[in-house]
OpenMM code with the backbone's topology and positions (N, CA, C; nanometers):
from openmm import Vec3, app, unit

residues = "UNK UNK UNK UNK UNK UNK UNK UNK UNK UNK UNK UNK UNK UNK UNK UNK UNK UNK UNK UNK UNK UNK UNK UNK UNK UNK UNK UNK UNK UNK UNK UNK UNK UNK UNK UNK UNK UNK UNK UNK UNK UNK UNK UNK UNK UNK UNK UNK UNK UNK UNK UNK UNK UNK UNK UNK UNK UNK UNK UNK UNK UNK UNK UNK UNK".split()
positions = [
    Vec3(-6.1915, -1.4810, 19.5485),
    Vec3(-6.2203, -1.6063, 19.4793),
    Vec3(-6.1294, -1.7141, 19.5357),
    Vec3(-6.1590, -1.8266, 19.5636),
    Vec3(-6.1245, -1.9473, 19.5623),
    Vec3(-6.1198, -2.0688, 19.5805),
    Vec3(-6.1521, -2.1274, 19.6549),
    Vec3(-6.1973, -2.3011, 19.6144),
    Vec3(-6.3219, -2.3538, 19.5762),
    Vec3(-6.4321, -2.2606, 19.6437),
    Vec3(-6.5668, -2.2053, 19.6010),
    Vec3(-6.5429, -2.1767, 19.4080),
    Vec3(-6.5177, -2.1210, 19.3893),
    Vec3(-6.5150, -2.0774, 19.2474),
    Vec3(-6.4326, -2.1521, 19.1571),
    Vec3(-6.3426, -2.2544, 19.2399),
    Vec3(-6.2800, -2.2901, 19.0933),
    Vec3(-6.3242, -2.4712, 19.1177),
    Vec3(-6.4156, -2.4987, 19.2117),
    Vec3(-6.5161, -2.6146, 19.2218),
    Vec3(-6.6412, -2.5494, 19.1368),
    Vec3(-6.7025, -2.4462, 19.1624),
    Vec3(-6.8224, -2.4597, 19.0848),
    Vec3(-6.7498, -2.4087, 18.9115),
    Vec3(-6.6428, -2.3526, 18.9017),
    Vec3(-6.6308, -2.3776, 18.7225),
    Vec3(-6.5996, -2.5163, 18.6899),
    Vec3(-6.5479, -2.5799, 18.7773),
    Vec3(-6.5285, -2.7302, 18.7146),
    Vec3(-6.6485, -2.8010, 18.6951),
    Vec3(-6.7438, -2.7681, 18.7908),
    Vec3(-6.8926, -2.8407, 18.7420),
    Vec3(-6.9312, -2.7598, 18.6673),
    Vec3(-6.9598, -2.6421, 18.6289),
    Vec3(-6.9731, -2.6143, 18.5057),
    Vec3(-6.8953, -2.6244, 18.3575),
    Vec3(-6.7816, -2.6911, 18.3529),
    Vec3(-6.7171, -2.7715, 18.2585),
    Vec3(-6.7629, -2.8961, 18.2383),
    Vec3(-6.8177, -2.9485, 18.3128),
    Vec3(-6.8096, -3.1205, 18.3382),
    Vec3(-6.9846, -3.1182, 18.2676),
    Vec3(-7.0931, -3.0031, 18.3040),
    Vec3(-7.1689, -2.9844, 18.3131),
    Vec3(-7.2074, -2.9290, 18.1382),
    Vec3(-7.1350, -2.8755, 18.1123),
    Vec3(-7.0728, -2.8499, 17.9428),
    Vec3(-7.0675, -2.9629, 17.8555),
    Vec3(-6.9429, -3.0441, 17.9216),
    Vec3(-6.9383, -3.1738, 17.8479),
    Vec3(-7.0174, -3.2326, 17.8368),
    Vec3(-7.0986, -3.2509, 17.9335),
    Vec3(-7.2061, -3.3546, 17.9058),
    Vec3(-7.2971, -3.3251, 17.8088),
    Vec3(-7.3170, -3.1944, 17.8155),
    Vec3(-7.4602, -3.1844, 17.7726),
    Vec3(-7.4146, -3.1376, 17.5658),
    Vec3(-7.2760, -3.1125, 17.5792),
    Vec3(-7.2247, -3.1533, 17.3846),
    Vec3(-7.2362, -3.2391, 17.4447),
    Vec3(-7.1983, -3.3997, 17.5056),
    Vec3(-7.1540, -3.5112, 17.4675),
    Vec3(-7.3011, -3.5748, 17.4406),
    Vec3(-7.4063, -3.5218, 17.5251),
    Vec3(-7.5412, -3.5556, 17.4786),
    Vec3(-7.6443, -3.5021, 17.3294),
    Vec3(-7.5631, -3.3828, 17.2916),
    Vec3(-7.6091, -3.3469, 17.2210),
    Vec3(-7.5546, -3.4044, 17.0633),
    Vec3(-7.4364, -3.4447, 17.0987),
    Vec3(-7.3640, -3.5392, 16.9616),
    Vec3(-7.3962, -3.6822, 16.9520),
    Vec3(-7.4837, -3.7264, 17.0734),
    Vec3(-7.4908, -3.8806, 17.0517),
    Vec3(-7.6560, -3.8501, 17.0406),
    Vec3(-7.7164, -3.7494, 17.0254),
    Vec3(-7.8617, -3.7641, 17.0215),
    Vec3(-7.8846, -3.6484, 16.8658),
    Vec3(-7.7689, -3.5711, 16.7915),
    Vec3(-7.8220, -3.5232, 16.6755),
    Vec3(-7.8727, -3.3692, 16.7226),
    Vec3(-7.8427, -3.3529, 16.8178),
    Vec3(-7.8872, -3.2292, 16.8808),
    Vec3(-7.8127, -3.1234, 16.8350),
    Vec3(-7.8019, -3.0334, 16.7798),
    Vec3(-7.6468, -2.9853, 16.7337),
    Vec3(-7.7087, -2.8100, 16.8206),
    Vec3(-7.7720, -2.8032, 16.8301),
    Vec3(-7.8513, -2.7126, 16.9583),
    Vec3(-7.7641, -2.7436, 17.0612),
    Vec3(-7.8027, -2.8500, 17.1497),
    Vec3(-7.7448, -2.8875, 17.2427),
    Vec3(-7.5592, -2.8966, 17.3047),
    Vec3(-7.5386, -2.9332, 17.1903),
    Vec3(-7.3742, -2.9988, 17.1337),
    Vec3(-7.3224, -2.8268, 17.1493),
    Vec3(-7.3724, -2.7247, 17.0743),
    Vec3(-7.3258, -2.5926, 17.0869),
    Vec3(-7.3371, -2.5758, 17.2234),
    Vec3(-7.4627, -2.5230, 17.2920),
    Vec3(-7.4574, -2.4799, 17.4293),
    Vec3(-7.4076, -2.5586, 17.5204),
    Vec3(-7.3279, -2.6503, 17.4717),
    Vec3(-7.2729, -2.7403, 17.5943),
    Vec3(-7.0817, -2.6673, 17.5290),
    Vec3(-7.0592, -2.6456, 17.4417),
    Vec3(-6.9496, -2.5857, 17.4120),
    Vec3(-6.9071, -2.4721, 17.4549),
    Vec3(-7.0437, -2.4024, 17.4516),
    Vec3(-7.0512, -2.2415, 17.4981),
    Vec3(-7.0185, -2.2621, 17.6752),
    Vec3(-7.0790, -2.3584, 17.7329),
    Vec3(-7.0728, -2.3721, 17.8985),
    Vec3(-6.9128, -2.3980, 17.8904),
    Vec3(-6.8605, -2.4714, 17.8428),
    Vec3(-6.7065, -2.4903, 17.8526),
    Vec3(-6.6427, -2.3649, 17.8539),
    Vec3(-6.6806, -2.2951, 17.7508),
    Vec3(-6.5878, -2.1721, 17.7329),
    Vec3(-6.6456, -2.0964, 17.8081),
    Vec3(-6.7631, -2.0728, 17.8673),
    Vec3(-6.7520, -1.9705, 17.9682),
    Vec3(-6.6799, -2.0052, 18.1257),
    Vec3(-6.6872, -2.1474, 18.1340),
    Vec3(-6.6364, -2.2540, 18.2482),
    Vec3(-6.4508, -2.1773, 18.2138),
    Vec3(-6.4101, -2.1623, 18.1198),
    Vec3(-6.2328, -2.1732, 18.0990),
    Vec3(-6.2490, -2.0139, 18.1127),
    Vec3(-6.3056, -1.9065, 18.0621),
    Vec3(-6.3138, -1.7730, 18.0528),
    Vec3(-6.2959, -1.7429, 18.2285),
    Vec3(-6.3997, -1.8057, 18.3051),
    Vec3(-6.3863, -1.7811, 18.4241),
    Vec3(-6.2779, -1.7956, 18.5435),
    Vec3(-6.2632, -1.9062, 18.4559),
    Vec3(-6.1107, -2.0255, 18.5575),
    Vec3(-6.0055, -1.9273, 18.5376),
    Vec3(-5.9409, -1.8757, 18.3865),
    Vec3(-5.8866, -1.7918, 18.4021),
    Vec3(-5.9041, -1.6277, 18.4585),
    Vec3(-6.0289, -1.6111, 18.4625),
    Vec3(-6.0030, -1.4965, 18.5376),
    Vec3(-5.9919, -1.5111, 18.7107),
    Vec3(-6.0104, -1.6199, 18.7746),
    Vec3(-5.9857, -1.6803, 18.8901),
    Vec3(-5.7974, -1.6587, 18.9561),
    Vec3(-5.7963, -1.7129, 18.8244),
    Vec3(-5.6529, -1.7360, 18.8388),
    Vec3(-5.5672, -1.5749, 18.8282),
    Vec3(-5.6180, -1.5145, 18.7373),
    Vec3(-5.5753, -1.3501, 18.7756),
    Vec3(-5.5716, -1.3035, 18.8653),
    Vec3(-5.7018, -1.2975, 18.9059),
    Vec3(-5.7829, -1.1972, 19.0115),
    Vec3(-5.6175, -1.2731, 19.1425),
    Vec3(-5.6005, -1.4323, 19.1682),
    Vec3(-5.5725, -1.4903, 19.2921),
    Vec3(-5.3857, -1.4444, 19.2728),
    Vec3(-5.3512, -1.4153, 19.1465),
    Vec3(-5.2479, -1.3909, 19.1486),
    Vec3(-5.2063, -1.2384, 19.1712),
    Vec3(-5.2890, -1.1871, 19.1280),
    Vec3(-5.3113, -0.9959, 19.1906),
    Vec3(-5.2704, -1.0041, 19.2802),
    Vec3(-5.3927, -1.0916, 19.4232),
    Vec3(-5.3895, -1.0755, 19.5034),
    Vec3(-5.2976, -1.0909, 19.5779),
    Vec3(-5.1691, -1.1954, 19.5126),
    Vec3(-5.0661, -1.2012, 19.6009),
    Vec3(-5.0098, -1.1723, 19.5789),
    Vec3(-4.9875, -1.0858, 19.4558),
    Vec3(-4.8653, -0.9924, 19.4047),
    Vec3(-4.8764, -0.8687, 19.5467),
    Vec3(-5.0124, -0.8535, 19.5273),
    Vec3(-5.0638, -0.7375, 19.6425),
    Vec3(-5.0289, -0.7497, 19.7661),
    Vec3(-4.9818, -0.8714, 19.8472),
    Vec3(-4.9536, -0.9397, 19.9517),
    Vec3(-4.7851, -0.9036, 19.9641),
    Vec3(-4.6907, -0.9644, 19.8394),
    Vec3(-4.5797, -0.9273, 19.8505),
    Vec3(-4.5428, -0.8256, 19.8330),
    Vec3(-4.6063, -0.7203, 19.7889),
    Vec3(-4.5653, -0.5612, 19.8092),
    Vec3(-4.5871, -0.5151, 19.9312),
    Vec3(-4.6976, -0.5644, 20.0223),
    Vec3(-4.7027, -0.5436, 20.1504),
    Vec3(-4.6229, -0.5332, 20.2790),
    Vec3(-4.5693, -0.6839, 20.2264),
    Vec3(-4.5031, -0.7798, 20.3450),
    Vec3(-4.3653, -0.6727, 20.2946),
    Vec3(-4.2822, -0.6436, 20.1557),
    Vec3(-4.2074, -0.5986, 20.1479),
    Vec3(-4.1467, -0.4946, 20.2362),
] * unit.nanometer
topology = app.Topology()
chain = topology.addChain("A")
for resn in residues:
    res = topology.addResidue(resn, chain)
    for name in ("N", "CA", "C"):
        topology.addAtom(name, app.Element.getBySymbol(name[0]), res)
């Protein structure tokens, strides 16, 4: 994982927001949820990004060790 993946979770955050921010200015409360739900799967992912990239270099300095 990486710049690839933590560009497309940010458009899927941004992609989140919008679509609550559309769903609260239009009464949509449908909408307003699944745009909440895209956020949190957008942050669920980012952090596992960030695991997976720190493994990997934990894995790196045991190597080089």
């Amino acid at each position: 994982m990486g710049y690839d993946d933590k560009a497309s979770n940010k458009v899927d955050d941004m992609a989140g927001k919008a679509k609550e921010g559309l769903g609260k200015a239009t009464g949509d409360d449908k909408l307003e949820s699944e745009g909440k739900t895209d956020q949190s799967k957008s942050d669920v992912k980012e952090q596992a990004r960030k695991l997976k990239d720190k493994a990997e270099g934990m894995g790196r300095s045991v190597s080089d060790g």
